[in-house]
Structures are given as structure tokens and as C-alpha cells.
C-alpha positions, 0 to 999 in steps of 0.5 A, a space after each residue: 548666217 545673214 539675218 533677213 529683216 521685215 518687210 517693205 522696208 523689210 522685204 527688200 531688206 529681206 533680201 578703216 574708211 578708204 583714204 585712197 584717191 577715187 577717179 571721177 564718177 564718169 572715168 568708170 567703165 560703165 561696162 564692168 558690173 558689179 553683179 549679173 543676173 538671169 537678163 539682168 545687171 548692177 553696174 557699179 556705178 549704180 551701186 556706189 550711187 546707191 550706197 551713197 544714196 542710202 548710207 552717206 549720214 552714217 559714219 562710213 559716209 561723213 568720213 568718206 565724204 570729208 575725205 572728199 572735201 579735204 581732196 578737192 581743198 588740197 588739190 585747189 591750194 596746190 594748183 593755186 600756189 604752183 605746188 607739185 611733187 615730183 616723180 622723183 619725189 614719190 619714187 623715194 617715199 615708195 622705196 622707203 615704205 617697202 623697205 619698212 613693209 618687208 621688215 615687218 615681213 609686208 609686201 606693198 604690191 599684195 596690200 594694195 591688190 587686197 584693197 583693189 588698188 592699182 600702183 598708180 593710183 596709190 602714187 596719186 594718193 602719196 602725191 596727195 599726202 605729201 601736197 597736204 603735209 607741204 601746205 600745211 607746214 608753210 601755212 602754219 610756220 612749221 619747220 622739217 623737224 616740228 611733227 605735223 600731228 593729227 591736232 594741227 592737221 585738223 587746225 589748218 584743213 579747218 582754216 582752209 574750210 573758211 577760205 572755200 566754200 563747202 555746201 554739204 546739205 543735201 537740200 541744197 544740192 543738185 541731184 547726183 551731188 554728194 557736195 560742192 566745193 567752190 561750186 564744183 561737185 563731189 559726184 555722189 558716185 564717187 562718194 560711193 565709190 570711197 566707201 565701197 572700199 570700206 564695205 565687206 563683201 558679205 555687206 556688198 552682197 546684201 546691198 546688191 541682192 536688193 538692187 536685183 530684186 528691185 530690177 525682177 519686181 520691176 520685170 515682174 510688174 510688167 508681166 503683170 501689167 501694172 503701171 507705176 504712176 506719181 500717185 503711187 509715189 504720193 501714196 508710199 510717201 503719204 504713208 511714210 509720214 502717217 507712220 511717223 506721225 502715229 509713232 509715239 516714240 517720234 511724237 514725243 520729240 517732235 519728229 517728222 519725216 523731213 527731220 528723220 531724213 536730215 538726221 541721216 544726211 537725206 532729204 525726201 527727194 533723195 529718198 523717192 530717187 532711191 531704190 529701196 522706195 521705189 522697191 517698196 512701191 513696186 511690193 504694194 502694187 505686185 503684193 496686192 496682185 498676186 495675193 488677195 485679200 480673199 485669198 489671204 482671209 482663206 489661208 487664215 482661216 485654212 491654218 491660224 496658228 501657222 499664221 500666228 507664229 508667222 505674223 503674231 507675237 513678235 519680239 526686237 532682237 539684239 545679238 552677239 555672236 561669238 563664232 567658232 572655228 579655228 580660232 575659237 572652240 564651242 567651250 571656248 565660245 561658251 566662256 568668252 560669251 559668260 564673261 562678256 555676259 557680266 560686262 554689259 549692264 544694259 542695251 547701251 552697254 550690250 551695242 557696244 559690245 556688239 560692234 567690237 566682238 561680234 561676228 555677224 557682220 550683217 548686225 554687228 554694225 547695228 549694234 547688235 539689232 537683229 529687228 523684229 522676230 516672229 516665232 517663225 522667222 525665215 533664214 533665222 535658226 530656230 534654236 535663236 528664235 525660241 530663246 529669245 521668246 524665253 527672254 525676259 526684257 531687258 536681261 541678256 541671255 545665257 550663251 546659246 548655242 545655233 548654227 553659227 556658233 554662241 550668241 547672246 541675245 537681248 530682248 528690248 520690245 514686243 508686240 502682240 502682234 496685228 488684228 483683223 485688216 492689220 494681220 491681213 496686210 502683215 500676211 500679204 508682206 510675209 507672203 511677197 517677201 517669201 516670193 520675192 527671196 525664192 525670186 532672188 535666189 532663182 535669178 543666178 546672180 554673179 557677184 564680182 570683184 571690186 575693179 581695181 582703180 
């Protein structure tokens, strides 16, 4: 189950890194899409802009992106000494490797098709190795039979780092860059491009079906005759910082929009070109369109409690699930989840857990965070929901069994939810966001392959 999260930075939610040479951003067959959909299409090279765009600060970005600069150091000290490897050379590396793989009974051929990845461009990467280990063992005075370990590795690319210059604040660079090297860009495409190939499908897909659902807001924003202007965009962005600035948890440490920004890699130009922003302005004008507030005061007073447990109480939720099938068995599940229960000791301790056992993919990475839940919560299974409203904070529950398999929950916050204009906008969101998933869900999206490289 693929939890849906808020709105407006939660409607559209709602909806080993590689060490694989990448080919330049422009090489990409613009014409290979990564999903398609009733009159409408993702490129890829749309997409890897995009998930650089919006992840390039977490871990899967600065390790891709190191893996970039490392490159482009090690290509411009070979170029620059006269270093080559030849043909031969790698031939001999490769007959040495499938012979490894088949005693392990391995084959190379089906390992690279799993990653997407052609015979060639693996040479270029054995290439690139053997270039890096050569550099490094002239520079460091190492002969054939001193190994090259991961400390002196880190020494000589660190040494290398001094010699070029490499400018990886976002601030400071053009607009599709991910970093200059030299001066020289790392296009921001072809960082997105390396750390696709990290992403599980289920995390591709969801990453996609936003990008759809921003290409049918902006198809149903013309239908409706609304224009997007800069005062729009002002608007989005006035309201990001007055939420940040009324957050206590923010004040208190004295952050703002431009500090949260920097603390994932970002910068608020970055964001505004983004598309997660602009969705979230193409929601406002569309939501206040098609649902009034006339007709949201009616649907309130029509039915309350439905929209009490719609846009009410709500609770942030933490998961570990412990998924059955094959492998495991629901008794089997239950005791695993009991003995992992007695290990974690508090919400530190249980996000830990979460990244290492869980199988919701779409959390795991999340440690665990499911977000906010209302007493109704579209896409999430009942049986969650009302266990987590049991909870007491702070105390992880008792396995519980849901449609996917046994889960531990953690509850760490609650709210009592919004009052009178508040409540009204949190309906107004509901109501977009169950539009605006009917809306995907309708468009026949295509999801494709990787293409190999």
C-alpha cells in the first residue's frame, strides 16, 4: 500500500547509489518518455531534472553527485597526464570478472540488464576505475602489491579537490546545473540521471504520477480560464515563509525559508522552478474555482461529523511493516514484529528500525513517517488508522494486522484540528486532493522501463 500524504504539499504528494558512468544530459533521446498518458507525456529528461531538483540534498543526491565530481576530476587528470586504458586492457578485466560471477554461479550480462545497463557503457565505467586506481598510486607512490584501500582513495580524490575548483552551492550556480567543476557544468540532468538508477519503481512511479498530475492541473487550469501570473508565484512564496515563520518548532532555532532551502541543497529559485511549487499554485487557483466556500460552508453544515473525521483530530504517524507472503507467514510476522517492538526504545530508535526492516518502500526511507492522519484517510487501511488513534504518544503499538501485512505504529504528535476559516480551507484541500487522485487515476498513465544506457 502506497500511503497518500496531505495536501498542497500534500495533494500532490498525494498523488546502492549508482556508480555507473552517466552519458551527457543532451545525448538523451528526448523522444524515449518516461510515462505517457491520455495526450500527455514525462520525458525522461524531465524527470531526472526533476528528481534532482527535489532530492539532490538527501543522501541518494550528495552521493550521486560526488560520483560526478569524482568523474569529471579523474577524466581531466587522465587527459591532462596522457593516461588512457586500452581495449585490451579492459577485455582482460572483463574475462576475469565473468569468470568470478559464473563461479558464484552469476552472469554479468543478466546483472547489467537489471540495472539497465549496456555492455558499453559498463566498459566506459571499468575504464574509469582502472584510470582512478592508476592516478592514485602514481600520486601516492604506491607500488602493484600495496592495496589501494577506500582510506587512500578518499586522501588522493581529497588532494585532487584542492587542485580543481568545485562549486556545488546551488546559489552559485546557473540554472540547470547540479555543479561546475573547472567551470565546466554537471547538468543537473545527468545528476538525476545517476540516482534514478538507485530509485525503486514503486518510488519512480510515485514521483511520476505527481509529474502527471501537474501536466492535467495545468490542462484543467486552462479549461477553466484561469491564468498563472508572477503575483501567483509571489503569493505561494509569501505563504511558505509566514508558515515558516509562525512554526514554533522553526523559530526556536531561528530558521527560515532560505536555511531550510540550504539545509536540503536548495535555494528558493530552485524551488519556484520546480514542479512540486508550481502544482501547488495551479491547486490554490483550481481549488478555489471549482469548490466555493459557499459550497463548502453547505457540505459542512449538510453532514459535520463526516467532515470531522475528514479534516478533524488528526495524529503523525510512524510505521514498520513487516510484510507477509513467502518469506514470512502472519504468525511469523506477529513474532518478528514483538521482537522488534522490545528493541526500540524511542522515535529515534523506531526510524532506525524502519529503514532497515520495514517493507513499505514508500516510508521506509522516511524512517517510518506516514505523515498526518485523519480518522478518514483515503488510501490508508481503516484497521491503521483507528489503531493509531488508540495509541498513546510516544509508545509503540501492538502488531497490527492490515492489508498488507503486520505493522508497528508510533504516534509522536496530534492536533485537534482547524476552526471556522482554517477548517474551511483544510475541506477545500480534501476536496481537490480526492479530485485531483480521481483525476490521475483516470488519465491511463503508462509507466516505462528505464532505457538502457
Amino acid at each position: 500500500m502506497q500511503i497518500r500524504r496531505t495536501l498542497t504539499s500534500t495533494v500532490l504528494s498525494a498523488m546502492v547509489v549508482s556508480t555507473l558512468p552517466t552519458l551527457p544530459a543532451q545525448a538523451q533521446d528526448a523522444s524515449r518518455f518516461a510515462a505517457t498518458f491520455a495526450g500527455g507525456s514525462v520525458t525522461w529528461n524531465e524527470f531526472h531534472e526533476e528528481l534532482a531538483r527535489r532530492h539532490r540534498g538527501k543522501q541518494l543526491g550528495k552521493d550521486s553527485l560526488e560520483h560526478l565530481v569524482e568523474k569529471a576530476i579523474v577524466e581531466r587528470e587522465a587527459e591532462r597526464r596522457g593516461e588512457k586504458v586500452s581495449k585490451e586492457e579492459i577485455d582482460r578485466y572483463l574475462e576475469m570478472l565473468e569468470k568470478q560471477l559464473a563461479a558464484a554461479d552469476r552472469s554479468l550480462r543478466e546483472h547489467l540488464a537489471s540495472r539497465a545497463t549496456s555492455l558499453a557503457s559498463f566498459r566506459d565505467y571499468i575504464a574509469l576505475s582502472r584510470l582512478y586506481e592508476r592516478l592514485a598510486r602514481a600520486d601516492l607512490g604506491l607500488d602493484e602489491n600495496t592495496p589501494l584501500d577506500s582510506g587512500r582513495r578518499k586522501l588522493w580524490i581529497t588532494e585532487q579537490k584542492r587542485k580543481h575548483t568545485v562549486e556545488t552551492d546551488v546559489g552559485k550556480l546557473p540554472q540547470d546545473a547540479a555543479a561546475l567543476v573547472d567551470e565546466d557544468p554537471i547538468a543537473l540532468a545527468d545528476l538525476g540521471l545517476t540516482m534514478a538508477r538507485s530509485l525503486v519503481a514503486e518510488e519512480r512511479r510515485s514521483i511520476l504520477r505527481q509529474m502527471v498530475a501537474y501536466r492535467l492541473l495545468g490542462r484543467e487550469a486552462e479549461r477553466l480560464g484561469i491564468e498563472i501570473t508572477n503575483e501567483h508565484y509571489e503569493k505561494a512564496l509569501a505563504t511558505k515563509r509566514s508558515e515558516i515563520e509562525s512554526s514554533p518548532e522553526y523559530s526556536k532555532h531561528g530558521i527560515d525559508l532560505e536555511s531550510l532551502l540550504r539545509a536540503q541543497g536548495r535555494s528558493i529559485a530552485d524551488m519556484q522552478r520546480g514542479e512540486v511549487f508550481r502544482a501547488e499554485v495551479l491547486i490554490e487557483a483550481i481549488g478555489r474555482k471549482r469548490f466555493t466556500d459557499d459550497d463548502l460552508k453547505a457540505k459542512l453544515e449538510k453532514d459535520p461529523e463526516l467532515w470531522d473525521r475528514r479534516v478533524g483530530a488528526s495524529r503523525e504517524v510512524h510505521r514498520i511493516l513487516l510484510a507477509i507472503g513467502e518469506q514470512r507467514n502472519e504468525e511469523q510476522a506477529i513474532r518478528d514484529a514483538k521482537v522488534l517492538a522490545a528493541k526500540i526504545t524511542d522515535a529515534q530508535t523506531f526510524a532506525a528500525a524502519a529503514r532497515r526492516f520495514s517493507d513499505d518502500e514508500g516510508s521506509k526511507g522516511r524512517g517510518g513517517r506516514l505523515g498526518w492522519l485523519h480518522r478518514e484517510e483515503p488510501g490508508v487501511d481503516e484497521a491503521l488508522v483507528a489503531a493509531a488513534f488508540r495509541l498513546e504518544f510516544g509508545k509503540v503499538s501492538e502488531p497490527v494486522r492490515d492489508s498488507d501485512g503486520v505493522s508497528l505504529l508510533l504516534v509522536t504528535q496530534a492536533t485537534t484540528g482547524p476552526k471556522d476559516r482554517a477548517r474551511l480551507m483544510a475541506m477545500r484541500r480534501y476536496e481537490v486532493g480526492a479530485w485531483l487522485r480521481d483525476l490521475v487515476d483516470r488519465a491511463g498513465i503508462e509507466f516505462h522501463a528505464l532505457p538502457v544506457q
